[in-house]
Residue, then its C-alpha position, 0 to 999 in steps of 0.5 A: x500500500x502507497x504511504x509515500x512518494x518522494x518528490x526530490x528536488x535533485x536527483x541523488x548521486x549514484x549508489x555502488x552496489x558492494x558484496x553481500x556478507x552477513x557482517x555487512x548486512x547485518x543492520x538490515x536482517x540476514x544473509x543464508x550462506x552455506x559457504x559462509x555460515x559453515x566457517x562461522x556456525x556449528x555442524x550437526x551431524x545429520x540424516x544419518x551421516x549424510x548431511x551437515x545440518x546448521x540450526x536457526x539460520x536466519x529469524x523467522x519472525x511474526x509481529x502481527x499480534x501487534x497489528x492494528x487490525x488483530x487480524x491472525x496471520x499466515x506463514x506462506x511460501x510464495x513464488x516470485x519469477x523476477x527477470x533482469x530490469x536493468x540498463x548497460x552502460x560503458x564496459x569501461x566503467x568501474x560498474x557496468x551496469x545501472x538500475x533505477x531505483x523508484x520503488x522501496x517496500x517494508x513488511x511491518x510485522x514480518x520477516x521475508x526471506x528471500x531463496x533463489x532456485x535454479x542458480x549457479x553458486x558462482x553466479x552473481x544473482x540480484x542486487x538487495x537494496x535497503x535504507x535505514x528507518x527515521x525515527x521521526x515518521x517510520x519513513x525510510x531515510x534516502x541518505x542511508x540507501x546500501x546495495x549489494x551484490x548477491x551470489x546465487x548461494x546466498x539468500x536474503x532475509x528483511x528484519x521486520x520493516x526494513x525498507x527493501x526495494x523489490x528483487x532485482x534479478x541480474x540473470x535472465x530469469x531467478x525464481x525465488x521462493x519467499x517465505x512471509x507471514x500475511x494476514x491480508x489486510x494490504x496496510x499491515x502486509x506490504x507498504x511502499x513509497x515511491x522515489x522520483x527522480x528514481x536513484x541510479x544503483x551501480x553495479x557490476x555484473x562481472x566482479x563485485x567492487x569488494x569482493x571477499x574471493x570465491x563463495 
């Protein structure tokens, strides 16, 4: 549900789209990396000896007992079919490619998890933009917006209203199952505002400006 559009009066500077790791994602929710999460996370031992289970990797979270409406939510697996949105530019760039962003969401009292399906772990997979919440009016602070280039073994959970734009797929087509709680009422599920002139996302569809070696 629209809350707001911001109307700017210059349009903002360019915003570089870096690696995506737990650490650097932390103040927004959290990243689901087997590569990562096996260094820094206890093994279990499971299915007989077969497999290495690693518990709670990411929150699951439902707040809608603190929802306006008292309405009872759902936790529901979603499907999401998102195909590349973006503009090339110069090859001889540092980036080489640019989305505009005009679109930033929140969940109040969920979070949302993000899985992709279907995707190479050495590809680079979408970009995740977020922005910091001001404490005045629950508006998201456009000085604050962080993009980050995702792996196709990393997955992505938004903290409960966390300012998110969509997924933007840098693959041709990414399937993503998304896992949320929704109980129906399009206020307390899902509420938007919209940026204009929309904010330029650099990004490289190559190697990423930070990257911290193969995942």
């Amino acid at each position: 549900m629209p809350v707001k559009t911001f109307k700017l009066d210059k349009p903002l500077d360019s915003v570089p789209a870096t690696s995506l790791t737990p650490a650097s994602f932390a103040k927004f929710g959290a990243v689901v990396s087997s590569a990562q999460q096996l260094q820094t996370m206890k093994n279990i031992p499971a299915n007989y000896g077969t497999a290495i289970k690693l518990a709670k990797v990411t929150p699951v979270t439902n707040n809608f007992s603190n929802a306006p409406s008292g309405k009872v939510a759902t936790t529901n697996v979603n499907l999401f079919r998102s195909s590349y949105p973006w503009k090339l530019v110069s090859k001889t760039s540092a980036y080489d490619g640019i989305y505009l962003a005009g679109v930033l969401e929140r969940h109040p009292f969920s979070t949302q998890t993000f899985l992709p399906m279907g995707v190479d772990s050495r590809d680079i997979a979408y970009l995740v933009i977020v922005a910091e919440t001001k404490s005045d009016d629950g508006l998201p602070d456009l000085a604050t917006l962080k993009a980050f280039v995702a792996m196709g073994n990393q997955a992505v959970t938004y903290g409960p209203g966390t300012w998110h734009a969509p997924m933007v797929s840098l693959q041709q087509t990414i399937d993503f199952a998304v896992l949320m709680n929704e109980n129906g009422v399009p206020d307390e599920d899902c509420q938007e505002v919209y940026i204009e002139p929309r904010v330029p996302i650099a990004f490289s569809t190559i190697t990423t400006p930070t990257a911290p070696g193969k995942l």
